[in-house]
Each structure stands twice: as C-alpha cells, then as structure tokens.
C-alpha positions in Angstrom: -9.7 -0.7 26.8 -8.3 2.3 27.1 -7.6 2.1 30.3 -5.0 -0.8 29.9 -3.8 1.0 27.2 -2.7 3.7 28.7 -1.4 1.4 32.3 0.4 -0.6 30.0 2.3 2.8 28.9 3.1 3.5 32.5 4.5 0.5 33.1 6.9 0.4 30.5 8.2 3.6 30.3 11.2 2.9 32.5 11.8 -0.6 30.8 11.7 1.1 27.8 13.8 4.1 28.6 16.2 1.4 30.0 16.7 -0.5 26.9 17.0 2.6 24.5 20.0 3.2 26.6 21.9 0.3 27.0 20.1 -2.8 25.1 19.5 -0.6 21.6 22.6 -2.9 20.0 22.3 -6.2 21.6 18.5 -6.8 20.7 19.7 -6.0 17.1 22.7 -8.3 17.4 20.3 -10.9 18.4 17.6 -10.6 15.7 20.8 -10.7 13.2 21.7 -14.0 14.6 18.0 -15.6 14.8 17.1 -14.0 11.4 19.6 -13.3 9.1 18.8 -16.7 7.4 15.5 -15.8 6.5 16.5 -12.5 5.6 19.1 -14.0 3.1 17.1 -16.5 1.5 14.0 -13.9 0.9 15.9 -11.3 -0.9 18.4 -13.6 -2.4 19.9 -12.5 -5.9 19.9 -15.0 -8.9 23.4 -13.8 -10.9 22.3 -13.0 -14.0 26.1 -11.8 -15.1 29.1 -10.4 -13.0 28.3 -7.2 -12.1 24.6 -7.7 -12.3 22.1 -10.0 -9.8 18.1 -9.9 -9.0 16.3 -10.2 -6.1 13.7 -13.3 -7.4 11.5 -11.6 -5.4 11.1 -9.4 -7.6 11.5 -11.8 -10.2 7.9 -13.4 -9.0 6.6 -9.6 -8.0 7.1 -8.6 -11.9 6.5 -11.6 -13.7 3.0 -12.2 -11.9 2.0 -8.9 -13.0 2.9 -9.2 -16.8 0.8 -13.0 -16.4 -2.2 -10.7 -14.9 -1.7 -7.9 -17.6 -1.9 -10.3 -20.6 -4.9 -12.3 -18.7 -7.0 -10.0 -18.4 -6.6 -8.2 -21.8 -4.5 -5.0 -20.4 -7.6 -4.4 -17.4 -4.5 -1.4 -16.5 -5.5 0.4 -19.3 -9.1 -0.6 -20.1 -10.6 -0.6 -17.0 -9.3 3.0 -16.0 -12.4 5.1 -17.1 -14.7 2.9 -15.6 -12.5 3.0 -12.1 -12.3 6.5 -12.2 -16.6 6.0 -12.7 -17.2 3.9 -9.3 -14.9 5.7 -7.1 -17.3 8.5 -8.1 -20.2 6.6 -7.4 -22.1 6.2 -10.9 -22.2 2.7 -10.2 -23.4 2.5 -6.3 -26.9 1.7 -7.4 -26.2 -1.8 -8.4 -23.2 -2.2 -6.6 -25.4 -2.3 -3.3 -28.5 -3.4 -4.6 -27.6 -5.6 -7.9 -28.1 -4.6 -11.4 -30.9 -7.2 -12.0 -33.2 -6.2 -9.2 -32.9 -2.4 -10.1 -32.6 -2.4 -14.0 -33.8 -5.9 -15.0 -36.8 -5.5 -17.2 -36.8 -3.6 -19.6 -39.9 -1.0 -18.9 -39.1 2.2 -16.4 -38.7 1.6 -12.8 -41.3 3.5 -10.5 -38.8 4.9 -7.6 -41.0 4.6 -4.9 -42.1 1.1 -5.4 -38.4 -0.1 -5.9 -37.1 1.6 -3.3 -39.1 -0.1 -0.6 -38.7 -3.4 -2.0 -35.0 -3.7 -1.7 -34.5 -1.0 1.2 -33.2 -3.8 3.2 -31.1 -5.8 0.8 -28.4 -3.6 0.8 -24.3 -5.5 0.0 -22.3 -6.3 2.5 -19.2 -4.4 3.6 -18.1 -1.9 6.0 -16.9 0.9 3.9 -17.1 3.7 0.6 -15.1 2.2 -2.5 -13.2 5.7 -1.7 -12.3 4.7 1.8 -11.2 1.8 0.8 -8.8 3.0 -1.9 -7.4 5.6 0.2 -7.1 2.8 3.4 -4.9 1.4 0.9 -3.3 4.1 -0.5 -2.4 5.3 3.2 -0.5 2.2 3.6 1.5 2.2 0.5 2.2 6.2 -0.4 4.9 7.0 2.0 8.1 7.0 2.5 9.0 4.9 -0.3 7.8 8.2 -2.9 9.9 10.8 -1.0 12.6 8.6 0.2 13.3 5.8 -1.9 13.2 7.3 -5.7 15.8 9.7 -4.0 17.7 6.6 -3.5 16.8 4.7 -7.1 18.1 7.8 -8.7 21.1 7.7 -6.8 22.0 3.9 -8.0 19.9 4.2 -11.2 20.5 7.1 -13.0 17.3 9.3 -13.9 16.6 6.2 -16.3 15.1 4.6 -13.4 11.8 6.7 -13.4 10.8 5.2 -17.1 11.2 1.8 -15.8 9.5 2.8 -12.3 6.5 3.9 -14.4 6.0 0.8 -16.0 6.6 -1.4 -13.1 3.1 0.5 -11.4 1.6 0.4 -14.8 2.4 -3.5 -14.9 1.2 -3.6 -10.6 -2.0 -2.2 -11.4 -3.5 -5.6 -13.1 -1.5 -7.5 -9.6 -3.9 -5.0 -7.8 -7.2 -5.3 -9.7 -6.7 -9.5 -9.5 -6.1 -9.6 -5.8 -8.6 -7.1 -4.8 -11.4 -8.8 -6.7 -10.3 -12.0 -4.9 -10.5 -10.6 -1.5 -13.7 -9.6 -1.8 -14.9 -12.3 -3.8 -14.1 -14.9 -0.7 -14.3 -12.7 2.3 -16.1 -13.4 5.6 -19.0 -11.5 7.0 -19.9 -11.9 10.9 -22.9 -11.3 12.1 -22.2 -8.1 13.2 -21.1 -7.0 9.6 -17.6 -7.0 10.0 -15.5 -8.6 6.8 -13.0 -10.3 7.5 -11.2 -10.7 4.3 -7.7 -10.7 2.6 -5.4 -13.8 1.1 -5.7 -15.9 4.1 -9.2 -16.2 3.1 -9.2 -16.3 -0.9 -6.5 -19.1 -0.4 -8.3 -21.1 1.9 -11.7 -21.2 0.4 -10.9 -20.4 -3.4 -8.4 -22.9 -3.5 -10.7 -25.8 -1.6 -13.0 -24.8 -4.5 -10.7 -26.0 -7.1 -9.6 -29.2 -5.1 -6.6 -27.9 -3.1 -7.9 -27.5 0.1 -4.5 -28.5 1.8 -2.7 -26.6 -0.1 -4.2 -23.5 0.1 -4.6 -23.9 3.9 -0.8 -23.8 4.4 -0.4 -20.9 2.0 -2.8 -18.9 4.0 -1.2 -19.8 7.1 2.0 -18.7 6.0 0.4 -15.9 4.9 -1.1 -14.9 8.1 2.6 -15.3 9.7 4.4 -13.1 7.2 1.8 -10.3 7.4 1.8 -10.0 11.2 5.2 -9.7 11.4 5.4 -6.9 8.2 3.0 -5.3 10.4 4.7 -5.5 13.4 8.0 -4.3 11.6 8.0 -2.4 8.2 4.3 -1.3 8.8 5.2 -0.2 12.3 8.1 -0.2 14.0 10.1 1.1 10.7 7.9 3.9 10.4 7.6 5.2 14.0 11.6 5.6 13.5 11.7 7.1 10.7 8.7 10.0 11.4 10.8 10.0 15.2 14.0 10.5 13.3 12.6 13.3 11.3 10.9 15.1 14.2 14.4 15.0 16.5 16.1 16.3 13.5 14.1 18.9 13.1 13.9 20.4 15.7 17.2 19.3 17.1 16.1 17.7 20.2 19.3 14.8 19.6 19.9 13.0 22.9 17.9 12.2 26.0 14.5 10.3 25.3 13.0 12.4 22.8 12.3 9.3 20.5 10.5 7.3 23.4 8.4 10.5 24.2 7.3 11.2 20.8 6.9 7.4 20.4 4.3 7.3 23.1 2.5 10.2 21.7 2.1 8.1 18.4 1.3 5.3 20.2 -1.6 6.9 21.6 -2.8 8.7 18.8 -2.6 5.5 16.7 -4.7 3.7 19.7 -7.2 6.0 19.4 -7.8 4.9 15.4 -7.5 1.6 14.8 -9.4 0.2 18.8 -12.5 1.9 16.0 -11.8 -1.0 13.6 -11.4 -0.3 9.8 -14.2 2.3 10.0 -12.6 4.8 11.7 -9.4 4.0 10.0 -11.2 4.8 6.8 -12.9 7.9 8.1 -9.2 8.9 9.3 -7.2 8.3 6.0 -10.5 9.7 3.4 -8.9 12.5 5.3 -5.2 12.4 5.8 -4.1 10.7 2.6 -5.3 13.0 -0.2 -4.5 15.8 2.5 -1.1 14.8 2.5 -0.5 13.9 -1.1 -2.5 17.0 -2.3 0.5 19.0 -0.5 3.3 17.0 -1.6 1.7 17.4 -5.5 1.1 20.9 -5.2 4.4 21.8 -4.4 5.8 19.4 -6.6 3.7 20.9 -9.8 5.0 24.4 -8.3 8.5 23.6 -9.0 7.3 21.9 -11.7 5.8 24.8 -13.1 8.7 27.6 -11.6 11.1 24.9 -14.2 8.7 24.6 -16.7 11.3 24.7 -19.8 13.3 22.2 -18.5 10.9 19.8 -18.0 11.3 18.2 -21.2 15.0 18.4 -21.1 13.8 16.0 -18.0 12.3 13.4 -19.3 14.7 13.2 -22.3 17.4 12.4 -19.8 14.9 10.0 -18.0 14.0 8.6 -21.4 17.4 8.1 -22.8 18.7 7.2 -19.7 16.5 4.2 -19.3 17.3 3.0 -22.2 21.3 3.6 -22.6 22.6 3.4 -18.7 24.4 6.5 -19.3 27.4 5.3 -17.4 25.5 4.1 -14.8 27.2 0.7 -13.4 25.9 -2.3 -14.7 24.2 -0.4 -17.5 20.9 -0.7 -18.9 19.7 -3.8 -17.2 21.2 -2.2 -13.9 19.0 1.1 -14.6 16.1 -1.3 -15.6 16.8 -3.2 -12.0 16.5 0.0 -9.8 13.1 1.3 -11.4 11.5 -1.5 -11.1 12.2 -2.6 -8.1 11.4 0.6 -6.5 8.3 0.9 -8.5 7.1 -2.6 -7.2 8.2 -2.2 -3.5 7.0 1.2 -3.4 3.3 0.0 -4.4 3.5 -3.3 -3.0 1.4 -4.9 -6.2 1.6 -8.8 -5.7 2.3 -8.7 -2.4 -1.8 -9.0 -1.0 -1.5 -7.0 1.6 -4.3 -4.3 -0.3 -6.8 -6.9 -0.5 -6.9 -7.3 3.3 -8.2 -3.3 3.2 -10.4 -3.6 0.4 -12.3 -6.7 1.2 -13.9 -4.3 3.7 -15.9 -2.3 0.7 -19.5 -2.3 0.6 -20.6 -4.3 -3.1 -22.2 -7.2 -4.5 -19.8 -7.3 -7.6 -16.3 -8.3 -6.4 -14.3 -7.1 -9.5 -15.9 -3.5 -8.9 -13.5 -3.0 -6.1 -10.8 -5.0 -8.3 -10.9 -2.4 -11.0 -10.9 1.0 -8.2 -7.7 -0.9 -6.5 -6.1 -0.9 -10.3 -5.9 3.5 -9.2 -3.7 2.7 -6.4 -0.2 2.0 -8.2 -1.0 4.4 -10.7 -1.5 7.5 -8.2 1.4 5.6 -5.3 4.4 5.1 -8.5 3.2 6.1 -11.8 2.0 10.3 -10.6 3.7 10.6 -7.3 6.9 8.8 -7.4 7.5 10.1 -10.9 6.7 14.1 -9.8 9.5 13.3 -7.0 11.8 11.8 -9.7 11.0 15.0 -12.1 11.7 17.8 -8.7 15.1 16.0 -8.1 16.4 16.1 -11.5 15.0 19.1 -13.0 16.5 20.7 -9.4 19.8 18.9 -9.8 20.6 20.6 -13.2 22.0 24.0 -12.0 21.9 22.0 -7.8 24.4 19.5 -8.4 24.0 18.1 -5.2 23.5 14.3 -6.5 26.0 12.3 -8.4 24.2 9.7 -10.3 26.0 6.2 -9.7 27.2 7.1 -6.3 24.5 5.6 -3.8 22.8 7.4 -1.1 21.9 5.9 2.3 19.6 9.0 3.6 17.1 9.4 0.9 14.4 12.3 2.6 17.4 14.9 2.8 18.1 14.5 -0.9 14.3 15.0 -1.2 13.9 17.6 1.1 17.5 19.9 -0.8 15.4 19.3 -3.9 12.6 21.0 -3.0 14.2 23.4 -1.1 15.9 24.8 -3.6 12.5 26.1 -4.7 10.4 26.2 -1.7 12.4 27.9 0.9 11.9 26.0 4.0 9.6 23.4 2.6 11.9 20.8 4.2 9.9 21.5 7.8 6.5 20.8 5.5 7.8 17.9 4.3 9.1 16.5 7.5 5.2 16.9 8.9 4.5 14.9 5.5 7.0 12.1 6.5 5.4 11.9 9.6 1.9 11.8 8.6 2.7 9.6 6.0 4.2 7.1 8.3 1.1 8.0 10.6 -1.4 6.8 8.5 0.7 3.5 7.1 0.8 2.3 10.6 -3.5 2.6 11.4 -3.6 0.8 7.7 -1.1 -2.0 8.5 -2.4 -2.5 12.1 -5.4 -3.5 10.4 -3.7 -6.1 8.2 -1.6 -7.7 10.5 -4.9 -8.0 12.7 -6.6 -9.8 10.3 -3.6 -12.2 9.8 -3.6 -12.7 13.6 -7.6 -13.2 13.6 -7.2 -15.9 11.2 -4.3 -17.9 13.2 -6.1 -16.8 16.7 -9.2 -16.4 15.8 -12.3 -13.9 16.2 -13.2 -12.1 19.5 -12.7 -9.4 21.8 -9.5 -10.8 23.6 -7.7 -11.5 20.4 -8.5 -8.0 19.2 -7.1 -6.5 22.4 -3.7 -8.7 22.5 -2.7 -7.6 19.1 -3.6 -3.8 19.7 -1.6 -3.7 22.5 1.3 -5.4 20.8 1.3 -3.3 17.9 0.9 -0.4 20.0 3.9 -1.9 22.0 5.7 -1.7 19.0 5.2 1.9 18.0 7.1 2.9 21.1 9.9 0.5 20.7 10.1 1.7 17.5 10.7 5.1 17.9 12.9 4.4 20.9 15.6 2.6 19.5 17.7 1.6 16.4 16.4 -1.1 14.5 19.0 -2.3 11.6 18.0 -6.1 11.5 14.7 -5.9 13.0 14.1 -3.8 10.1 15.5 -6.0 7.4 13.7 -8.9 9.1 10.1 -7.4 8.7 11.3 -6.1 5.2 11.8 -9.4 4.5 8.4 -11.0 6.4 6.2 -8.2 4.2 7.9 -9.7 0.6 7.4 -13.0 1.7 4.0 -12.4 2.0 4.6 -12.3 -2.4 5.4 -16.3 -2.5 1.6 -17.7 -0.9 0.1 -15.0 -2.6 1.1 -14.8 -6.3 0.5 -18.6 -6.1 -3.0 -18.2 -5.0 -4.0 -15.5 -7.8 -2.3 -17.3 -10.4 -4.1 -20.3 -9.4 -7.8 -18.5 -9.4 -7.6 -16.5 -12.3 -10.2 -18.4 -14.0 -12.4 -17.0 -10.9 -11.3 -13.4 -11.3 -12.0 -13.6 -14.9 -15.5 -14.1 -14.3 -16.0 -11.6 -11.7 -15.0 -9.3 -13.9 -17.4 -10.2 -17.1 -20.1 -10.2 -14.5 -19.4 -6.6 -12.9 -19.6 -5.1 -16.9 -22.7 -7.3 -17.5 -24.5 -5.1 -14.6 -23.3 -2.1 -15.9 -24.6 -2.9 -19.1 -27.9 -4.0 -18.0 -28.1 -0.2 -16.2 -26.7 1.2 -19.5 -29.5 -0.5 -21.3 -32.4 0.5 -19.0 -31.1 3.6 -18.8 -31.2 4.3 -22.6 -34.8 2.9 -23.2 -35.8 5.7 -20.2 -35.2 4.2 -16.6 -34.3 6.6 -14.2 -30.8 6.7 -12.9 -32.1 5.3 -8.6 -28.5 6.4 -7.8 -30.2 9.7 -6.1 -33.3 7.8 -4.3 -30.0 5.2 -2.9 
C-alpha cells in the first residue's frame, strides 16, 4: 500500500504544483457557486433583535446539552470522580470481564481459579479508555484553543471566557450521552475491529424503538456530512494552517514551499492512520498530552510570572460576561461569542467523538460515556480558559488587543501574548500549531473512514480509496487557498449536529440505563470488596 501511496505522490506533483499556481482562485470560485447554499442555510442566523442574530446551530448544539444535563441528573458534575477513576484503571477488572463474573457472590474470590475461568472472555474493543480519550482529544484540542478564543475575545470582550466555560461544562453531558451510545450499538468484525459511531446508534437504536426508516436516513446523512468534515475542516483546513505557520516562520513565502511541506505531512500522516485506530491511539497517547502539557506549562508560567493580577482577570472576565462592557450588542452579544466558541471548540453534540470512542475495550457502554464527559472540560473549560487568562492578564500593560474590534488572524494575537513573557515562545508554539493540526487530521481520517465504510462498506479496497483521498487532500491543502472549501466543510462537520442531536434525544431512555447499569457493577465490586474480595485488577 505503500507503494501506491507514494506513486500516487509522484504523479501529482506537477498537477498539483500547476494548480497552486494558476487554478488556486477558480476552484474556490467554483465551490462558492456549488456550495454557498448549503453553507448559508447551515449557519443561518435566527434575528433575535437588530443588532443581534444566532446561528440555530448553535441553538440545537446548546439546547441538546442543557436537555442531557437535566436528564441525566447533572452526570457533568457527578460523574467526574468516578471518570477520573476508570481512566486510571480502578475499574478495568469488570469493565473487561463483568462485575457479576468477578464479584458476584458474596464469599472471596480465589485468583487462580477465576483467572482461568474467564481468561478468554475478555470485552470487545480495540483500545485503552486512555487512548480513546486522547484519540478524541487530539481531534478537538487544536487550533480552536490557541486560535479561536484569540478571536472570541476580540468580538466578545474577556466576558466571553465565563460563558465559554459553561458552554464545555454544559458539552460534557452531549459527550457522556453520545459516547455511551456509540459503544452501546457498535459493530465488531470478526477480526475485532469496531466499527462504531452515529451511523450505527441511529440505525440500530432507532429500529429498536420502531423507526427503522428514519434512523436509516439520519445515519446516512450522517455518514455524508462526516466524510466531507473530514475531508475539509479535519483535513485540508488544518494542513493550511500548520503550512501557513511553518512558511511564516521561517519565511520561506513564495515558490512551493506549501506543496513540499504538504507532501511531507501527507506522508507522515500515511504512515498512522494505513495502522487503523490502534496506531492512531498509540500515536496521540503520545502527542496530545505532549503537546498540551507544553502549551499548560507555559501558560501556568505566565500565569504564575502575573500572579497578582490574576484576579483582577477574572473580575474583568466575570463582570464582563455579565455587563457587555461596551462590547456591541451587549450582554447577549458577549454570551453569543463564549458559547459558541466553547461549543465549536469541543465539538459536544456534534458525534463525531463517539466514532473514536466506540473503539474502547468494555462491556459497560456508559463507562466510556462518563471518561468522554473529561474531554470538554480539559479541550474548553482548562485549556481555552488558560489561553483566555495569558491574553488578558498580558494585554493589561500589552495593549495590543482592542476589545470590540474583531481579529481575522487569531494564532499571532496568541503567540504576542505569550511572547511578551516567553521570549521567543512564538517558534514553540508554531511547532504546537502544527502538531496540533497533525494529530486532528490521523483522528478525523479515522471518522470520516468509518462514515465512508458505512455508505461503501467494509474491506480492503474501500479502506484504500479513502486513504488515498484523504491523503490527497493533505497536499491540496497545504498547496493552496481554501476560503469556500473551507466554509463548506465547516459547514458539512455542524451538520453532522442535526442527525445526531435527533438520535440521542430520541435514545435517552437507552443511555439512562447504561448508565444505572455501569454504577450497579461498581457497586457489586465495592461490596465484594468490603466483605474481603481481593481487588483482580493486578492478576488482569
């Protein structure tokens, strides 16, 4: 395979370095035409006053997530502890072998006679509850942190960050429902691999409940919509950007040096994701809390290098978020801009973090519900909040942002910010931008292949078309400038919200319990365990 891969390269390098030079405009021109409708109607904006409209997107995005967090009793905040518990492991035991086979009666298992009786009736799933949240993760922290809350602050005011925080507090019950469904209704082959995601909880949860039709043509458009994100926002938006940042630095403007670095990407994304979602998980265990752990520390260093103004902070986040402080359109315009970033930036609602977590080795689908719950609270509520904090604390004495006045380049804003601190940092952080947008593409490659697996269906051939064309797509990417191609997959990944919130809404009842079933095991180990059963977690 990767022998075609790499022909295929050769024999589109001069078409490619042909239309970066003279076709760049015209193939944006004609997505415009073809597209702009769909573009339109997806982020349409109900006028809620004169000055003041909303996307209904996110309309659907926030309202499903306050239905979820009611639902399920505030699982956000409940459920934390007991997330932060399985990612660690304390759970694995019955997660893999069931809580009833290990802990069942009530006398003291004898570890050598329970380990060979269920040493072959291990769950089903490809991959750690770890590498599955940070497969995740990988695809959602990104750009978005560094970038966009550059560019909500801008519109928003620092009043945005409050209202940012509670749209991923809100996400992380989207999260937890959608998670527990994709693993709840996944498919294993006989091979092992899951195939899961909303295509299949759609399909088969809603035939459960009567509504077979319909949940067939809500996972079909849900296939559609998440091959092109991936193809688009998952891909071809982030090859540009990471291609943008590495020209800029180190000032190699002209020629083809965004077609060269695009093939390099290409490659070194082929050689991920032909491994399936095992070696993207082994990859992004790795990169992601690599990359973030960077971006944190030098965030809590200026944090801590500001430490007395850190309060004067969040009193001008706090009373900006509820006043507007001269921000245009006021309060409900500052309320707009946090939570819109905060839901885009974690992508609660929008399914496309059940496709990765489906892949998770358990018998108890709401265990991998409540570790995807983490994933809006470490994407929004820590990260996008420490990049809020650096710019205004920074832009006391900086000045170099005007709240109200909007920004179009959101990374430079970033990058002055921490700067002013970190002497240099900016090079750091362009290596973060690109291994940020590095490990989003191996994640969405993976979800726009199971989209295209469900409409194409399962084998060797279909893998290899779609790798090809997503790999395709990381060199066009990086080659040229994308305007509406990029709005258009923007657009493709939010519809992916419409099929989706449906769905969830639909088979809440089936999350619910799921989820009474999951703290029923751990109680049955809790109980075992405090009459004098030995914790089989080390013989497992």
């Amino acid at each position: 395979m990767k022998k075609y891969i790499f022909s295929l390269f050769a024999a589109l390098l001069p078409i490619l370095t042909f239309a970066q030079e003279t076709t760049s405009e015209k193939i944006d021109q004609v997505f415009k035409d073809y597209t702009g409708w769909f573009v339109d109607l997806i982020f349409y904006e109900i006028p809620f006053s004169e000055t003041y409209q909303i996307p209904w997107v996110l309309i659907v995005l926030i309202g499903g997530a306050l239905f979820f967090t009611i639902y399920f009793r505030f699982i956000n905040i409940t459920g934390f502890r007991t997330a932060i518990k399985v990612v660690r492991g304390q759970y694995e035991d019955i997660e893999k072998h069931g809580a009833d086979t290990l802990y069942g009666d009530s006398t003291p298992n004898e570890g050598e006679n329970i380990i060979e009786t269920i040493k072959d009736d291990g769950a089903d799933g490809e991959v750690s509850h770890f590498q599955a949240l940070t497969a995740a993760l990988s695809a959602t922290v990104g750009l978005g942190n560094i970038a966009g809350v550059a560019v909500a602050l801008s519109i928003g005011g620092p009043g945005a960050t409050f209202w940012m925080i509670v749209a991923g507090l809100l996400g992380m019950a989207s999260k937890f429902a959608e998670c527990t469904l994709g693993v709840k209704y996944r498919d294993v082959g006989e091979d092992g691999t899951v195939y899961g995601g909303p295509m299949y909880y759609l399909t088969k949860g809603l035939k459960d409940k009567g509504m077979g039709g319909f949940g067939k043509v809500l996972a079909v458009l849900f296939a559609i919509f998440v091959i092109g994100g991936s193809f688009g926002g998952g891909n071809m938006f982030q090859a540009n950007q990471a291609a943008a940042q590495f020209v800029k630095l180190f000032d190699l403007e002209g020629g083809n040096a965004g077609l060269y670095f695009g093939l390099v990407m290409a490659v070194l994304v082929a050689i991920v994701i032909i491994g399936g979602i095992k070696r993207i998980a082994k990859v992004t265990e790795k990169v992601v809390p690599f990359m973030a752990g960077i971006y944190v520390l030098a965030a809590l260093i200026i944090l801590g290098a500001n430490f007395s103004l850190i309060d004067d902070a969040f009193a001008l986040i706090y009373h900006g978020a509820f006043s507007g402080l001269g921000i245009a359109g006021g309060l409900v315009g500052v309320m707009i801009q946090g939570i819109r970033r905060g839901a885009f930036s974690n992508e609660a609602g929008v399914g496309s973090a059940a496709i990765a977590h489906s892949a998770v080795r358990t018998k108890y689908p709401a265990s991998e519900g409540i570790v995807a719950l983490l994933e809006p609270f470490v994407d929004t509520v820590v990260i996008c909040t420490m990049t809020a904090l650096v710019i205004v604390i920074t832009n006391f004495d900086g000045g170099f942002m005007e709240y109200g006045v909007e920004i179009t380049e959101g990374v430079e804003i970033t990058a002055q910010a921490f700067d002013s601190v970190i002497p240099h940092f900016s090079i750091v952080l362009t290596i973060a931008v690109i291994l940020f947008a590095f490990s989003t593409m191996i994640s969405w490659s993976y979800y726009g292949m199971q989209g295209w697996i469900y409409l194409f269906g399962k084998g060797k051939i279909t893998d290899l078309v779609y790798k090809l064309l997503f790999l395709i797509f990381v060199v066009i990417g990086a080659s040229i400038s994308l305007g509406a191609v990029i709005n258009f997959s923007d657009a493709m990944i939010f519809a992916m919200v419409v099929p989706n919130i449906i769905g969830v809404v639909l088979l809440s009842p089936i999350i619910n319990r799921e989820l009474k079933k999951y703290y029923k095991a751990i109680n049955v180990k809790k109980e075992a365990m405090d009459e004098g059963a030995e914790d089989l977690n080390k013989h497992l």
